[in-house]
C-alpha positions in Angstrom: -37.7 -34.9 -26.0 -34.2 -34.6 -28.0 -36.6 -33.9 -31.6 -37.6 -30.6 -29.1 -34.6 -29.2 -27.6 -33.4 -29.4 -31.5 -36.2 -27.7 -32.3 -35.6 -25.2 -29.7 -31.8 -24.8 -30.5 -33.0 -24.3 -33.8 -35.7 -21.3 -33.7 -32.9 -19.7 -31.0 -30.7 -19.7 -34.0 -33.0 -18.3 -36.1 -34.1 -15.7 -34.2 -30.7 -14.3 -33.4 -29.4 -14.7 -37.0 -32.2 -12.7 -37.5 -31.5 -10.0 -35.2 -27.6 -10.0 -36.1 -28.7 -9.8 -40.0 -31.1 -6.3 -38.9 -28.2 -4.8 -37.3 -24.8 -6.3 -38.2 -25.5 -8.0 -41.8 -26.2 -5.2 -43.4 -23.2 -3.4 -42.4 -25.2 -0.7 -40.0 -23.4 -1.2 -36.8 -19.4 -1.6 -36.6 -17.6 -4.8 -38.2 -16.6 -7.1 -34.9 -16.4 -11.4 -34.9 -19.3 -13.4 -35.8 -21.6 -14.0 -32.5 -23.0 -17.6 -31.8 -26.7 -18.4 -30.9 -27.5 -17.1 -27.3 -24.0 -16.5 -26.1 -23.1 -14.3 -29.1 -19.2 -13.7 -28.3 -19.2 -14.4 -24.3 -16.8 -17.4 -25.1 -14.0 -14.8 -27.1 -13.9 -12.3 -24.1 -12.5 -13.3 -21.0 -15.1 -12.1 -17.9 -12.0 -11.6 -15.7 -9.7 -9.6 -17.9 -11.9 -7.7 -20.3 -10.1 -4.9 -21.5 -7.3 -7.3 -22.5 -9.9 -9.5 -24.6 -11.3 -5.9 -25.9 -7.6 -5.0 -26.8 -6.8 -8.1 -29.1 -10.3 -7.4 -30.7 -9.1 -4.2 -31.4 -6.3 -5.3 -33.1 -8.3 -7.0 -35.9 -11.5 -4.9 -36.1 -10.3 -1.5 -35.3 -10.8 1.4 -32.6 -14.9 0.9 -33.3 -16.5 -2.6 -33.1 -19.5 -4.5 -32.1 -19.6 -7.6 -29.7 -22.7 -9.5 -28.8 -22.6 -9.8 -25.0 -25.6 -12.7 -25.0 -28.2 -11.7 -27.8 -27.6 -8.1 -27.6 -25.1 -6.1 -29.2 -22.4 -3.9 -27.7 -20.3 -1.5 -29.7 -16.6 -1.1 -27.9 -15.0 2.3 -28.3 -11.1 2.0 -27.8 -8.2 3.9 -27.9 -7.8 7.8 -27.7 -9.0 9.7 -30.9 -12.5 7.4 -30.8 -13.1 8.1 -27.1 -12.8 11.5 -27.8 -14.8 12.0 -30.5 -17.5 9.8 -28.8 -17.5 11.2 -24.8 -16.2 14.6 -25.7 -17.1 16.1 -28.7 -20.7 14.0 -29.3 -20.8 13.7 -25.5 -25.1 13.9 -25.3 -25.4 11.2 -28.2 -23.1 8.9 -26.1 -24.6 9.6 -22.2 -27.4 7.4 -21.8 -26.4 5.0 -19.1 -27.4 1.4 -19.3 -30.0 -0.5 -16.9 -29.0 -3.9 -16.7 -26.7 -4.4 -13.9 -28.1 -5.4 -10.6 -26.8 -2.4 -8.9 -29.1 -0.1 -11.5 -32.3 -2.7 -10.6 -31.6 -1.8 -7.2 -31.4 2.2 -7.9 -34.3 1.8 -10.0 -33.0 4.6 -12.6 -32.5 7.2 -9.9 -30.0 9.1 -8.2 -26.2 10.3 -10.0 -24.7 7.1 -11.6 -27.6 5.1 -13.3 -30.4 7.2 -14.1 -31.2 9.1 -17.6 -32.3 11.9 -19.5 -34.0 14.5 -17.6 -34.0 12.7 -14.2 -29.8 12.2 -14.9 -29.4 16.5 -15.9 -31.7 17.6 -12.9 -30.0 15.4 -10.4 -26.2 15.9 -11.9 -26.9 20.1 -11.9 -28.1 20.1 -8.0 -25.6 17.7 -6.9 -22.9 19.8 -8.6 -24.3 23.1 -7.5 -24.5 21.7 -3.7 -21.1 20.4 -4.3 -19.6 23.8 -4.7 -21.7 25.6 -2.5 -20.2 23.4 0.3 -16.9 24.4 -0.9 -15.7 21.7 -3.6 -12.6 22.7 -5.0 -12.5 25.8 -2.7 -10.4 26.1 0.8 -14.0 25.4 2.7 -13.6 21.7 1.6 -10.0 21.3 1.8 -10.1 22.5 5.2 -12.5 19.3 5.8 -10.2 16.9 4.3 -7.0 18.5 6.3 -9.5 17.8 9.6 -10.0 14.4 9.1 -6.6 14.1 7.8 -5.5 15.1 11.4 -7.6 12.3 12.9 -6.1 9.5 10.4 -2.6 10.6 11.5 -3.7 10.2 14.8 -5.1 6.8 14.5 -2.1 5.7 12.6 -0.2 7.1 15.5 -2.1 3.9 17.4 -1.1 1.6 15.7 2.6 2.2 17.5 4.4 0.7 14.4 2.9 -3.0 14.8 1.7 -4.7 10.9 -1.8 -3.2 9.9 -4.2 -3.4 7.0 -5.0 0.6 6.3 -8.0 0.0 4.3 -10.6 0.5 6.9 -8.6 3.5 7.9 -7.9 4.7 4.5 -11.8 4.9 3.8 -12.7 6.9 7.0 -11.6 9.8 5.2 -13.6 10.4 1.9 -16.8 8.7 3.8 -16.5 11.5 6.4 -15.4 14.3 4.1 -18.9 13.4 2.1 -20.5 13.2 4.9 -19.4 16.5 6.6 -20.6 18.1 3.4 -24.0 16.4 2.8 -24.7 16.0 6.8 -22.4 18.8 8.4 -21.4 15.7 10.6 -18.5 13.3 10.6 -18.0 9.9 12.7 -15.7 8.7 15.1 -13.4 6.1 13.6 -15.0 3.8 16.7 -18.3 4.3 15.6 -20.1 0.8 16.0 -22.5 2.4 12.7 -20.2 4.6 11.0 -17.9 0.9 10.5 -20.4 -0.9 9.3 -21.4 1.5 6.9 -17.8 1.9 5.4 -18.0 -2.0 5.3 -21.3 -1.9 3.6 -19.5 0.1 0.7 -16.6 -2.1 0.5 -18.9 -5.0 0.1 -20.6 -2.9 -2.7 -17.5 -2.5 -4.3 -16.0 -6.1 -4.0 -19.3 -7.4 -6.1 -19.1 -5.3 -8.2 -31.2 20.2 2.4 -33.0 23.5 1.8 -33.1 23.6 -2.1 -35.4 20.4 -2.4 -37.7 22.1 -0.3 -37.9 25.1 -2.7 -38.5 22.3 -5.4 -41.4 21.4 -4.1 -43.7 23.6 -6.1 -41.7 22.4 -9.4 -44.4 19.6 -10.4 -41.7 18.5 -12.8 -39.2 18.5 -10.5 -37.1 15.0 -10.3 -36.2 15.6 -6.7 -38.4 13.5 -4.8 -37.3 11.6 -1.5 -36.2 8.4 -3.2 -34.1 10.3 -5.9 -32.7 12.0 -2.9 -31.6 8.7 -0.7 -30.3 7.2 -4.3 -28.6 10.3 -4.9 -26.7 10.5 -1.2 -25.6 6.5 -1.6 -24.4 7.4 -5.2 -22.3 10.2 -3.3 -21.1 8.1 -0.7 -20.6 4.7 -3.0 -18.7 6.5 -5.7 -17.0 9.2 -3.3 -15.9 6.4 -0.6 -14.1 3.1 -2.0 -13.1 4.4 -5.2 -10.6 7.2 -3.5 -9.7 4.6 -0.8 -9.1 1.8 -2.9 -6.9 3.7 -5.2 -5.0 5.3 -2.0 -4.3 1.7 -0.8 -3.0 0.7 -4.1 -0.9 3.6 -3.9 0.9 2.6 -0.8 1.1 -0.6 -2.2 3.4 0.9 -5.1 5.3 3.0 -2.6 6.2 -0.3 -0.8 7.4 -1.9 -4.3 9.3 1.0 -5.0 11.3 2.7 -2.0 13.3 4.9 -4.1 10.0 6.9 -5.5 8.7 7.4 -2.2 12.0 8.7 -0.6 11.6 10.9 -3.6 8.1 12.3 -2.7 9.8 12.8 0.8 12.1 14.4 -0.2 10.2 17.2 -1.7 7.8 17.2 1.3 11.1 18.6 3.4 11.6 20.8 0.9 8.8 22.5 -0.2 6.7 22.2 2.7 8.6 21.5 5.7 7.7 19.2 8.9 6.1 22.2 11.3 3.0 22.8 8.8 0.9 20.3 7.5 0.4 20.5 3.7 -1.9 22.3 1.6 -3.0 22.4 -2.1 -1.1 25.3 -2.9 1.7 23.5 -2.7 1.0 20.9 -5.2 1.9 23.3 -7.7 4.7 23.2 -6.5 5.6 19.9 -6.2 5.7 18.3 -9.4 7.3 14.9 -8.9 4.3 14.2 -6.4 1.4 15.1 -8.7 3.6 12.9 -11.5 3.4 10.2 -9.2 -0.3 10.5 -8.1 -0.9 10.6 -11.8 1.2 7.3 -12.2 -0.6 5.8 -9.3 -4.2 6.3 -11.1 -2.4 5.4 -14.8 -0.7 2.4 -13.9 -3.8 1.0 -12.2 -6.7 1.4 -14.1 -9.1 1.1 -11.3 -12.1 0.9 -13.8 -10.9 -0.3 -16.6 -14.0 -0.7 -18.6 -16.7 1.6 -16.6 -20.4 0.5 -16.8 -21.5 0.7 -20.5 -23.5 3.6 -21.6 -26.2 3.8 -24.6 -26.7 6.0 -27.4 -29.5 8.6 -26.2 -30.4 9.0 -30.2 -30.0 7.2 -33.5 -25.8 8.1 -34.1 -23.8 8.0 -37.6 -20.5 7.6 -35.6 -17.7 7.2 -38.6 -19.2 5.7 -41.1 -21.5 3.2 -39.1 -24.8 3.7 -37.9 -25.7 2.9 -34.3 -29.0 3.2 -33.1 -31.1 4.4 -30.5 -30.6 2.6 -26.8 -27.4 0.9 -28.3 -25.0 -0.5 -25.1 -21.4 1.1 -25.6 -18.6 0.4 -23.8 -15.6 2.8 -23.8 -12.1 0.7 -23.0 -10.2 3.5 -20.6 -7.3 0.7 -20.2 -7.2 1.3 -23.9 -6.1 5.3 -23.2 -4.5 5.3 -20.1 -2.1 2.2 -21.3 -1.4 3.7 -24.8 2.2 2.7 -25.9 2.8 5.9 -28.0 1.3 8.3 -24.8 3.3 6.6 -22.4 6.3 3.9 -23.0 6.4 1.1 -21.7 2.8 1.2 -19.8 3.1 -2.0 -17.8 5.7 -0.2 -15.9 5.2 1.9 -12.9 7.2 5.2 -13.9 6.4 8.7 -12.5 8.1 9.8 -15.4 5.4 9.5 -18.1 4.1 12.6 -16.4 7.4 14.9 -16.2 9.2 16.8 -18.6 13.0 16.3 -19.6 13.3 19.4 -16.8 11.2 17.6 -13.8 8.2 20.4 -14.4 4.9 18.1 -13.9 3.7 16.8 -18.0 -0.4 16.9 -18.3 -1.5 14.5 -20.7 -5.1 14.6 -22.7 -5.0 10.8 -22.5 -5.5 10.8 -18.5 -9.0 9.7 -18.5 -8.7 8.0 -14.6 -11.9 9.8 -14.2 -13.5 8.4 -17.5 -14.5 11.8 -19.6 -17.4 13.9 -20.9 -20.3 14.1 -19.8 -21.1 11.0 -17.4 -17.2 11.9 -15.8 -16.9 11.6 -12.6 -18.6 14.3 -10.5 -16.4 14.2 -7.4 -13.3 14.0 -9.0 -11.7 17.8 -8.0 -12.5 16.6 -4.4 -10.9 13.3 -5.0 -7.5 15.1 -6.5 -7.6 17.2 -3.0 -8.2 14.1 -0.8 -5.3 11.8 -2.2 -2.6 14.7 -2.6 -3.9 15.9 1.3 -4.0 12.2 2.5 -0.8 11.2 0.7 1.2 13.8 1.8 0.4 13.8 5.3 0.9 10.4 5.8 4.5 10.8 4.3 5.3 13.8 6.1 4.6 12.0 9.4 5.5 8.4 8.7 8.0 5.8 7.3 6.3 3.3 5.3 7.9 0.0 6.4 6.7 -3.3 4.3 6.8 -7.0 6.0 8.4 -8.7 2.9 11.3 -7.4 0.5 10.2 -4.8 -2.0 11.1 -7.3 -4.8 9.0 -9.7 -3.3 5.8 -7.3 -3.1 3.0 -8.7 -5.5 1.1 -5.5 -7.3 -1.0 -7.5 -9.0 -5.0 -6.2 -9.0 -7.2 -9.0 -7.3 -10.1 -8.3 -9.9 -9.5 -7.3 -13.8 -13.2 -7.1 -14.5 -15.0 -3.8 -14.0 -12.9 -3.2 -11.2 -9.1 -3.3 -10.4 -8.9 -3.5 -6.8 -5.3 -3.6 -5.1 -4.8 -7.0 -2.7 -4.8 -7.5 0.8 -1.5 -6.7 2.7 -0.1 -5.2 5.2 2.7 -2.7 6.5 4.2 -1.1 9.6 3.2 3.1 9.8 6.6 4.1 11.5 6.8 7.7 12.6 9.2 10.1 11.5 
């Protein structure tokens, strides 16, 4: 019995040595730390803080390098100038999307988020082009997100000042802003379903109408009924936690730091008053708050190292070659935490995204909503949500915490794939 799990533990070797000396010994794919039989490099990055294990890799093998996540190689793509190049300007060589995850099993390649190639561009053009037909970026869909703004206001108004988790709250909006688009229907906040199914998401999360009839005589048409339902979760999933999440981490900065939110209030009262609720005209108008929602979404990283993507063709990518169906993973922490962009990175500080004169700074190295062309599709409606939702809820409310400021604990509850704010709590005073 021992003479055969030696012999096993040998051939295992053998065959990955083999594979590693095809791909990596001969210098094809980037330089990166020698991988060990089965587990390649599992035991040299750390599952629950990855982009910080990617970062200290970086350091010794560069902005391009490979790992071997189990018996298959990876090549990491970090810092600015290489995500570029790679996303951006060789964006269709770098936008396959990778299949292994149990969440892509379960959409079996269809939908927005995890299918490819012609199935991916089909579905991604006629989500885009219903998108903006319902008004995406237009005053049709911001008039949505003021309606349902009105009813979180009013349910915040319930809670009559007494301690309250706002995440259930918090994700009533985008859930029935997509809705309201995709169904022309939204859900009372009472709703028995319309709970669970904002639950549903957040349990997603934590582990981890006409035009398709005209379609029908396309026979290579990718619009079938089980592309559609895939599609409509993708919407909701990616549409509904995300924005909340990143809202409630939000708040949870504005708690830790009282002196930027009496800041935001104070150009509320200036700009837009407290007899008219605000709109997205004035955000260009209102520079320290977009710094800050910038800052918020910066200083976060809610997805630090989004679900890897493959090379769609064989790629000479500076100087290496990577070939066909390759997994890469692109390190956003890696951009959005750069030292030289933005000093001092661990820092909360509205001010990496204002000028020496206060006028709002845009900076190429915000990539919150990743970049090229698997970006996120929803993310005009997500600016309009979280400046609409933000702003109301400081124009009508006093954000009261249950423990000292200095005693608030920002630190994300997950540093995986996701970087999800922790529980807590606060008081919703009105003005």
């Amino acid at each position: 019995m021992a003479l055969f799990v030696i012999l096993v533990i040998c051939l295992s070797c053998l065959i990955f040595l083999s594979l590693w000396n095809q791909h990596y010994g001969k210098g094809k794919l980037p330089p990166g730390p020698s991988p060990l039989p089965i587990v390649g490099n599992a035991l040299q990055v750390d599952i629950k803080n990855i982009s910080k294990s990617l970062s200290l890799l970086a350091k010794e093998y560069g902005p391009v390098f490979t790992v071997y996540l189990g018996m298959k190689p990876t090549v990491v793509l970090h810092g600015y100038e290489v995500l570029k190049e790679a996303l951006v300007d060789r964006g269709d060589e770098f936008s396959g999307k990778m299949q292994s995850s149990l969440l892509s099993k379960v959409s079996q390649g269809l939908g927005i988020i995890f299918s490819n190639g012609e199935i991916w561009k089909q579905t991604r053009r006629f989500s885009l082009m219903v998108l903006r037909s319902m008004g995406m970026g237009k005053k049709t869909i911001e008039d949505r997100i003021q309606e349902e703004v009105l009813h979180l206001l009013e349910a915040l108004r319930k809670t009559n000042g007494s301690p309250c988790d706002p995440s259930f709250l918090l994700a009533c909006v985008p859930c029935n802003v997509i809705s309201a688009v995709i169904f022309q229907h939204r859900f009372d906040y009472n709703d028995e379903i319309f709970q669970e199914f904002v639950e549903n998401f957040y349990r997603t999360v934590k582990t981890l109408a006409s035009p398709w009839a005209q379609e029908k005589q396309n026979k290579n048409s990718e619009f079938t009924m089980e592309n559609l339902v895939i599609t409509i979760s993708d919407l909701f999933g990616a549409g509904t936690e995300t924005t909340s999440s990143t809202i409630k981490y939000g708040i949870l900065l504005l708690l830790k730091h009282p002196e930027v939110t009496a800041k935001i209030q104070e150009e509320i009262t200036r700009v837009i008053g407290r007899h008219r609720s605000p709109c997205m005209q004035d955000r260009n108008h209102m520079p320290y708050t977009d710094a800050v929602l910038h800052e918020i979404q910066r200083y976060i990283d809610f997805v630090p190292i989004p679900l890897p993507r493959k090379t769609t063709q064989d790629v000479e990518f500076r100087g290496y070659h990577i070939p066909k169906g390759t997994s890469v993973m692109a390190c956003l922490t890696s951009v959005l935490h750069d030292e030289k962009e933005f000093p001092h990175p661990e820092k909360f500080d509205p001010g990496h995204f204002l000028d020496e004169r206060g006028n709002f700074k845009k900076s190429d190295y915000f990539m919150a909503f990743s970049a090229g062309k698997r970006s996120c599709l929803g993310e005009g409606l997500a600016r309009m949500e979280m400046f609409l939702i933000l702003t109301n809820i400081l124009q009508h409310f006093t954000l009261k915490p249950l423990v000292n400021p200095e005693d608030i604990d920002t630190t994300p509850v997950l540093t995986g794939l996701l970087s999800l704010p922790p529980s807590y709590e606060l008081c919703f005073i009105p003005v």
